[in-house]
DSSP file (Angstrom, degrees, kcal/mol; ACC not computed):
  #  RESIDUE AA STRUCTURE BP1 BP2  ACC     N-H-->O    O-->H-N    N-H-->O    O-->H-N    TCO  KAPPA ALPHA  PHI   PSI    X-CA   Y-CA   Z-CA
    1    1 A X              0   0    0      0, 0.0     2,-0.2     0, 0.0    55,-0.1   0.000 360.0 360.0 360.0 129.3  111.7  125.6   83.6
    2    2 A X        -     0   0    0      1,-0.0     2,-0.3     3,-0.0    56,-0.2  -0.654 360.0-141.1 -98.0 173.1  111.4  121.8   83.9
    3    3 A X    >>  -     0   0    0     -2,-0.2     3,-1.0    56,-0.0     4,-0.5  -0.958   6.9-151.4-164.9  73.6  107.6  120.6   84.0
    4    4 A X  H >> S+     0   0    0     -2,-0.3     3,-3.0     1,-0.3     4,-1.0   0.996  95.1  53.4 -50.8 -47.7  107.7  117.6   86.7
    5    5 A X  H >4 S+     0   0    0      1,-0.2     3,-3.3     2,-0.2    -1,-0.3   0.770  72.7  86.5 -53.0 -28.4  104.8  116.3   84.6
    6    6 A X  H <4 S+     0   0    0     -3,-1.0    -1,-0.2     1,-0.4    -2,-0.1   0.534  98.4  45.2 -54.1 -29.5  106.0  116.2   81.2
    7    7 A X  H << S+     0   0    0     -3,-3.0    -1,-0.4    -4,-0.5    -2,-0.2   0.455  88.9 111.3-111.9   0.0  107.4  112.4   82.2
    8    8 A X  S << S-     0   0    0     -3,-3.3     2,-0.5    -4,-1.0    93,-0.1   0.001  73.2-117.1 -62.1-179.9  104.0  111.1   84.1
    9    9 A X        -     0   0    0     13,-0.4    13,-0.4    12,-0.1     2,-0.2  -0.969  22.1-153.7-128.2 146.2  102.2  108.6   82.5
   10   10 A X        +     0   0    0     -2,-0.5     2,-0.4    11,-0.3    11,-0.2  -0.550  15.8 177.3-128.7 141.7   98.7  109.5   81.4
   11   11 A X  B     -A   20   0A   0      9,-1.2     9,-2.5    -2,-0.2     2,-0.2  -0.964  24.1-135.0-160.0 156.6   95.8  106.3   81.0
   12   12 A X        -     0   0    0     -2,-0.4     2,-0.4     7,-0.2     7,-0.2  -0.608  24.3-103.1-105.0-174.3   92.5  107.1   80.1
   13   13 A X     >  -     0   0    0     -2,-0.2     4,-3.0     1,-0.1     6,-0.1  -0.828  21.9-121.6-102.2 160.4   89.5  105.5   81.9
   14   14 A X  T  4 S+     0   0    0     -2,-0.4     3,-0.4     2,-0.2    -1,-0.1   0.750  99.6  31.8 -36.1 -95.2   87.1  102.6   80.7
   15   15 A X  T  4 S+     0   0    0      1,-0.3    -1,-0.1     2,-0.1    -2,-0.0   0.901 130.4  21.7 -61.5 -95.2   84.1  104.0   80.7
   16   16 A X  T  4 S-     0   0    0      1,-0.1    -1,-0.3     2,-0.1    -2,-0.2   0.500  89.6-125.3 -79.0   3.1   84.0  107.8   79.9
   17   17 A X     <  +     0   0    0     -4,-3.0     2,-0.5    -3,-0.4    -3,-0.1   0.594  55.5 161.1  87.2  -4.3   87.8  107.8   77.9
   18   18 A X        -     0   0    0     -6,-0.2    -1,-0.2     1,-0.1    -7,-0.2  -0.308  38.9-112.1 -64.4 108.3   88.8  110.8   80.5
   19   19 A X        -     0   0    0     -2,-0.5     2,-0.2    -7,-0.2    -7,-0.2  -0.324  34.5-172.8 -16.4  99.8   92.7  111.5   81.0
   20   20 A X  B     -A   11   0A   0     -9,-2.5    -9,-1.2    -2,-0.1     2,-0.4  -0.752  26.7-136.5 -93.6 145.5   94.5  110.7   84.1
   21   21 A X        -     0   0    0     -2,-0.2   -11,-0.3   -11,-0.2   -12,-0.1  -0.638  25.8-132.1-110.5 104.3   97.3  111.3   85.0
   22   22 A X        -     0   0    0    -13,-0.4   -13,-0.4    -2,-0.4   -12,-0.0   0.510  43.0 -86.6  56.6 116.3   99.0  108.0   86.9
   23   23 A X        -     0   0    0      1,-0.1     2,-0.5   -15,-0.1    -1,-0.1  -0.340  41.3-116.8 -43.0 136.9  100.8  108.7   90.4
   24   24 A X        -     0   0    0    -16,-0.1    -1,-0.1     0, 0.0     2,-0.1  -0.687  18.7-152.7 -84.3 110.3  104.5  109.9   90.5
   25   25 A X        -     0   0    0     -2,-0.5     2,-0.2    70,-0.1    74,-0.0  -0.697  17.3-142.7 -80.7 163.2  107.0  107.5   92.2
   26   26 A X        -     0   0    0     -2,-0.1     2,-0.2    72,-0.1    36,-0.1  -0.742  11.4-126.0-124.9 145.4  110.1  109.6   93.6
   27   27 A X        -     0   0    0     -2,-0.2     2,-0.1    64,-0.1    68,-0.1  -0.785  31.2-109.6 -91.5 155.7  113.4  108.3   93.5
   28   28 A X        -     0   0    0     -2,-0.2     2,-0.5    66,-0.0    38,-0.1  -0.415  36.1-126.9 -81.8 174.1  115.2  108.2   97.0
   29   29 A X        -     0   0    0     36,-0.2     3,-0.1    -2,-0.1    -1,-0.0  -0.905   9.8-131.5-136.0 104.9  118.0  110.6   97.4
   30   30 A X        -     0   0    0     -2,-0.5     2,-0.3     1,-0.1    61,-0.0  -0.263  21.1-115.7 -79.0 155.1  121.1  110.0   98.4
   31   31 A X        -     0   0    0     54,-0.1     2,-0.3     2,-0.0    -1,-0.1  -0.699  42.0-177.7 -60.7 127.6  122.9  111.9  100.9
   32   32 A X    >   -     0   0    0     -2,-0.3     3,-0.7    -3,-0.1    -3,-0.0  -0.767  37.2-110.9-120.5 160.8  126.1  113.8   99.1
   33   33 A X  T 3  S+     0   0    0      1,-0.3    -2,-0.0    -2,-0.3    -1,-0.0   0.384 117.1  56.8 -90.9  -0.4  129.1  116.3  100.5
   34   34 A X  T 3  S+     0   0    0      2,-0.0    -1,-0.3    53,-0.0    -3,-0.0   0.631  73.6 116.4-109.2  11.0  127.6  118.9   98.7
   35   35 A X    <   -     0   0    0     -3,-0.7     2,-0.3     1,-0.1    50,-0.3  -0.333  57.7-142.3 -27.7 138.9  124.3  118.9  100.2
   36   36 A X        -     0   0    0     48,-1.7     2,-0.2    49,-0.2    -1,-0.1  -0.993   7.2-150.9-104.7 133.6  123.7  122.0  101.9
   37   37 A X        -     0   0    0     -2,-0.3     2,-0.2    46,-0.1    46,-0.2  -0.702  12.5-173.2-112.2 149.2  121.7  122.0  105.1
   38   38 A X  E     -B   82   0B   0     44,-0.9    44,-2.2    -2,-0.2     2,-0.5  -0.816  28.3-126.9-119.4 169.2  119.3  125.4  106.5
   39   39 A X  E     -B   81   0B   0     -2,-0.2    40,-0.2    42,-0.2    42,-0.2  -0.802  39.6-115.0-111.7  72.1  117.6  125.7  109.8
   40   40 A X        -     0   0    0     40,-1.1     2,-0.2    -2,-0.5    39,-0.2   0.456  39.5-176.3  -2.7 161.0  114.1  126.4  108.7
   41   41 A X        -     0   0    0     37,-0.1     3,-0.3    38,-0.1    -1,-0.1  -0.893  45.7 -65.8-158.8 169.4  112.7  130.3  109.8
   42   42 A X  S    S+     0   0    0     -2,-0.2     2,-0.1     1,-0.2     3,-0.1  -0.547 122.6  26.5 -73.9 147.2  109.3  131.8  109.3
   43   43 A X  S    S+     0   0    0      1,-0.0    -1,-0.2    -2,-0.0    -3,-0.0  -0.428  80.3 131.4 124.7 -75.7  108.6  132.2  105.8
   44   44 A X        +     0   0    0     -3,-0.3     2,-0.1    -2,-0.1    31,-0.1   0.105  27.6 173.7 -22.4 174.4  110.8  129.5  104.1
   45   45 A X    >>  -     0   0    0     30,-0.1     3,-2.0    29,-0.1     4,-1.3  -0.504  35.2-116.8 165.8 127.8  109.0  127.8  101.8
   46   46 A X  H 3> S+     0   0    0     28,-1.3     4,-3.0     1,-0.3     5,-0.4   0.756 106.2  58.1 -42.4 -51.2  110.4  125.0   99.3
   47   47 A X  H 34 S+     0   0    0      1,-0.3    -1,-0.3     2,-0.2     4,-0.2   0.673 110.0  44.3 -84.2 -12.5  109.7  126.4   96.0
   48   48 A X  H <> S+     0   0    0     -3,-2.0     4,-1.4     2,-0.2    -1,-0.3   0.815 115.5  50.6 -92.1 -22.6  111.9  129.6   96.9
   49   49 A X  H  X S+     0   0    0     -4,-1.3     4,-1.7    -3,-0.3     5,-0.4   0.891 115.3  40.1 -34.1 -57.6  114.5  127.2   98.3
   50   50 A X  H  < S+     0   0    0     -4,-3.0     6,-3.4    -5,-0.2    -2,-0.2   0.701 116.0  49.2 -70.0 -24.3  114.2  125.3   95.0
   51   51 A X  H  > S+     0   0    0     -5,-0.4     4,-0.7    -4,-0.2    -2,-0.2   0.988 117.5  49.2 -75.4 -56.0  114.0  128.9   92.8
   52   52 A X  H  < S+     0   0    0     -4,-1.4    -2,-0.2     1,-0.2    -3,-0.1   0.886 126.1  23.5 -14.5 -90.9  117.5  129.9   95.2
   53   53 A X  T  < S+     0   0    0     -4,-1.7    -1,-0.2    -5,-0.2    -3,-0.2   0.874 140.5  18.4 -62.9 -83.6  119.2  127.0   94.6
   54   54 A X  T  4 S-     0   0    0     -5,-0.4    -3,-0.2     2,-0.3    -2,-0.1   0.447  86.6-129.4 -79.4 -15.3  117.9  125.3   91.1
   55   55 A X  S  < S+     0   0    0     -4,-0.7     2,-0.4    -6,-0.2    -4,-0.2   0.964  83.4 104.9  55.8  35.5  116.3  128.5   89.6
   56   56 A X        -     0   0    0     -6,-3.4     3,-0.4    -9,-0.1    -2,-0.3  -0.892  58.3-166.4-143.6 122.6  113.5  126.3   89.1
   57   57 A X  S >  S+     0   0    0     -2,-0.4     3,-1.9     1,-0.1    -6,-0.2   0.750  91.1  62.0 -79.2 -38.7  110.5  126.9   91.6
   58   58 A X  T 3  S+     0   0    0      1,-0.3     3,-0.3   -56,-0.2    -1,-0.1   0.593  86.5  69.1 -89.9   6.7  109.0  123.4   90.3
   59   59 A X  T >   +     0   0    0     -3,-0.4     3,-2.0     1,-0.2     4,-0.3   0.591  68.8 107.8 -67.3 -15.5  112.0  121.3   91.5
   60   60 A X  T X>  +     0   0    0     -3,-1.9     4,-2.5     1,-0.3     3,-1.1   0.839  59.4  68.8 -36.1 -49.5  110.8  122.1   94.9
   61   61 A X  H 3> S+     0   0    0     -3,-0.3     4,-0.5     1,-0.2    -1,-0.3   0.364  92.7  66.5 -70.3  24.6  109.4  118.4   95.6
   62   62 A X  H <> S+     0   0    0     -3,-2.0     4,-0.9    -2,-0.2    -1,-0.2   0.884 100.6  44.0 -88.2 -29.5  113.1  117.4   95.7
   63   63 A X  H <> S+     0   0    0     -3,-1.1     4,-0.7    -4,-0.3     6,-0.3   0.670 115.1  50.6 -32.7 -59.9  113.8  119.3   98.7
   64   64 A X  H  X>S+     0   0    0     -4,-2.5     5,-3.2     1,-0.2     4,-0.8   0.889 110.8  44.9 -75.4 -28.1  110.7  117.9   99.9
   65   65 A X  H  <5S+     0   0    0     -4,-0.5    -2,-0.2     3,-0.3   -36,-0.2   0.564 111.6  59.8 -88.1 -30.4  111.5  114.0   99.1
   66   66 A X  H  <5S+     0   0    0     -4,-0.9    -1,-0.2     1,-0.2    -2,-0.2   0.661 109.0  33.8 -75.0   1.6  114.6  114.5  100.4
   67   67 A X  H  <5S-     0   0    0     -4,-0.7    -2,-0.3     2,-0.1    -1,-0.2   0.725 111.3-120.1-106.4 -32.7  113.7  115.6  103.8
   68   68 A X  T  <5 +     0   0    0     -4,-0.8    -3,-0.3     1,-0.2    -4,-0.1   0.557  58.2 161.3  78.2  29.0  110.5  113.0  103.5
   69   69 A X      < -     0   0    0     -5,-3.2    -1,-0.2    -6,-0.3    -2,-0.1  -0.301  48.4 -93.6 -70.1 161.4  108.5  115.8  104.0
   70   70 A X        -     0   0    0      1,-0.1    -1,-0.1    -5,-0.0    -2,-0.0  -0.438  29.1-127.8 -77.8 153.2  104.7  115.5  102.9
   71   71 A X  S    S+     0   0    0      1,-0.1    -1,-0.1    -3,-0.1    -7,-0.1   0.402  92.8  70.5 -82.5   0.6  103.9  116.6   99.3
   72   72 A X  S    S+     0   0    0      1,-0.1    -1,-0.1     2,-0.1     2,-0.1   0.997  89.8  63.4 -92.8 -58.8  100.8  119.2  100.2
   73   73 A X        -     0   0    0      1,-0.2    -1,-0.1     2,-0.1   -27,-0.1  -0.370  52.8-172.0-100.7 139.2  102.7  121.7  101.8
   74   74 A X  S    S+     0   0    0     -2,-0.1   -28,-1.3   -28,-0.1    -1,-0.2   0.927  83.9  88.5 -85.0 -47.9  105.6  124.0   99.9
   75   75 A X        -     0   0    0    -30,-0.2     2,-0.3   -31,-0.1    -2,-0.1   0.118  65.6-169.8 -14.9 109.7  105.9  125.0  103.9
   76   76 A X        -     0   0    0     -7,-0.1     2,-1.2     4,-0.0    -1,-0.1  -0.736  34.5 -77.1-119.7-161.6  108.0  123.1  105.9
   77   77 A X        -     0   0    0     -2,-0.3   -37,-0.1   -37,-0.1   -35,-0.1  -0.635  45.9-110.3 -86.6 116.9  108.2  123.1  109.6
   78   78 A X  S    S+     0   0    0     -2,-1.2   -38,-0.1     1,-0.2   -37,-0.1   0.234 100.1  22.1  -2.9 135.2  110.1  126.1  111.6
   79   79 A X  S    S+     0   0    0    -40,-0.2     2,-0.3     1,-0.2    -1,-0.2   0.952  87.3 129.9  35.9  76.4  113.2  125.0  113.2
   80   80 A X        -     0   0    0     -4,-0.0   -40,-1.1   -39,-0.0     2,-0.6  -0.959  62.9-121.2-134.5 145.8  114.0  121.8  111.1
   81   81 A X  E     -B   39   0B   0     -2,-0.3     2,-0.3   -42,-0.2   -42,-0.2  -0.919  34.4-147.1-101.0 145.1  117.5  121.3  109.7
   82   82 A X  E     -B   38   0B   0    -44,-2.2   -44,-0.9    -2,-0.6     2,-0.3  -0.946   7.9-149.4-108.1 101.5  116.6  121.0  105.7
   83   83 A X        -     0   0    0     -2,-0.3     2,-0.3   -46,-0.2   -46,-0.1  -0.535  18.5-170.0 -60.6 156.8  118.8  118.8  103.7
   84   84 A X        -     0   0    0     -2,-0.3   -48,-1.7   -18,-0.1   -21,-0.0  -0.724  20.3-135.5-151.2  91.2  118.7  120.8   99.9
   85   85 A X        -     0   0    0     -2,-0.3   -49,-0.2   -50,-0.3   -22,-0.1   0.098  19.7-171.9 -23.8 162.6  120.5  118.2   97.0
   86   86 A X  S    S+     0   0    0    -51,-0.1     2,-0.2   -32,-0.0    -1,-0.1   0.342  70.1  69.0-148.0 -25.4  122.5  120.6   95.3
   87   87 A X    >   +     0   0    0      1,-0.2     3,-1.3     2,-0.0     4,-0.4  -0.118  64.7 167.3 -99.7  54.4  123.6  118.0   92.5
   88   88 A X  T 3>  +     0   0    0      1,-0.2     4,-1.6     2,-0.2     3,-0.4   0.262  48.9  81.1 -41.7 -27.2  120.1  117.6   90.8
   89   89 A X  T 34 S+     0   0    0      2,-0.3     4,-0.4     1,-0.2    -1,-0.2   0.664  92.5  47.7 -22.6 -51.5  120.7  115.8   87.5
   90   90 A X  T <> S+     0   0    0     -3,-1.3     4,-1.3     2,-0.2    -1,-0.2   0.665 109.9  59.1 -84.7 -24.2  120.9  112.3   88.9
   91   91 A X  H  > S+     0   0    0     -3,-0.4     4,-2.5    -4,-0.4     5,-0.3   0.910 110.3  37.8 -54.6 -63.4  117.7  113.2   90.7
   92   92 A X  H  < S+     0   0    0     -4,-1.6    -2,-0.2     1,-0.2    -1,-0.1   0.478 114.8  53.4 -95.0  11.9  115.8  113.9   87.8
   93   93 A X  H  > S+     0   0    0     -4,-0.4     4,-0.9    -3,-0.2    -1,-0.2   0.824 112.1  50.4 -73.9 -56.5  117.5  111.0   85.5
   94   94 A X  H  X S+     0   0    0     -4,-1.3     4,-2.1     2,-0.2    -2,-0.2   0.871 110.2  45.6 -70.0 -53.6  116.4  108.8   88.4
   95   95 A X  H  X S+     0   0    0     -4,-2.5     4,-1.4     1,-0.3    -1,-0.2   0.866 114.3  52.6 -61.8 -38.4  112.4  110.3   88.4
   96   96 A X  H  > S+     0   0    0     -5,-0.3     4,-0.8     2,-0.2    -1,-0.3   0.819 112.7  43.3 -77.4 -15.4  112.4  109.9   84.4
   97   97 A X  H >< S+     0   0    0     -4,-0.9     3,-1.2     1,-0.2    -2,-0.2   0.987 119.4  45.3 -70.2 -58.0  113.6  106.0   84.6
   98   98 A X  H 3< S+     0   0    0     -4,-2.1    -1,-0.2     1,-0.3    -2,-0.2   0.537 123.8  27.3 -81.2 -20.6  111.3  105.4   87.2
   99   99 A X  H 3< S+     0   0    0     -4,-1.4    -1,-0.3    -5,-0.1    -2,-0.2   0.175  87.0 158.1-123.8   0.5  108.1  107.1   86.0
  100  100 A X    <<  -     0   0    0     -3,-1.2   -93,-0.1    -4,-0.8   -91,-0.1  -0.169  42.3-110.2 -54.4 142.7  109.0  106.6   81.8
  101  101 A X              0   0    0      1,-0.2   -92,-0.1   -93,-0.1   -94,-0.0   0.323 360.0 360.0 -36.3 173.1  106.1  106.7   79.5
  102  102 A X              0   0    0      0, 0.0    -1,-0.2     0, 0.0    -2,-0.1   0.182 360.0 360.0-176.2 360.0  105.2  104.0   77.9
């Protein structure tokens, strides 16, 4: 199970020294010939899309960043065609360049 946090970047604050963690930029996502598209139903829901698919429930927000979908909801909307990446690797190379520790 990959850990979307594991590559955020952490700063503390001035005052009281608390941990944060630093917003995630997303990489954009290219369209590929093996994308595979669904027609949304009641129910769906990203992270079994992402479980389906990646066997990882916590890839779900690729699903969602490829579609441009908002991050709050694992829902997405009922009768939507759903792009779902299929070649995830270069996705999550892309999210550690962009977001590396430092």
């Amino acid at each position: 199970m990959i850990n979307r946090y594991q590559n955020t970047k952490v700063t503390k604050t001035e005052k009281e020294g608390n941990e944060i963690y630093v917003n995630s930029v997303y990489p954009d996502i290219p369209y590929s010939n093996s994308d595979v598209y669904v027609i949304t139903t009641l129910g769906d829901r990203l992270d079994i899309f992402a479980n389906n698919i990646y066997g990882d429930t916590n890839l779900w927000w690729i699903i969602a960043s490829a579609n441009q979908l908002p991050g709050d909801s694992l829902v997405p909307p009922i009768g939507i065609q759903l792009r779902i990446p299929t070649d995830v690797q270069p996705i999550l190379n892309a999210y550690k360049s962009i977001n590396i520790i430092r």
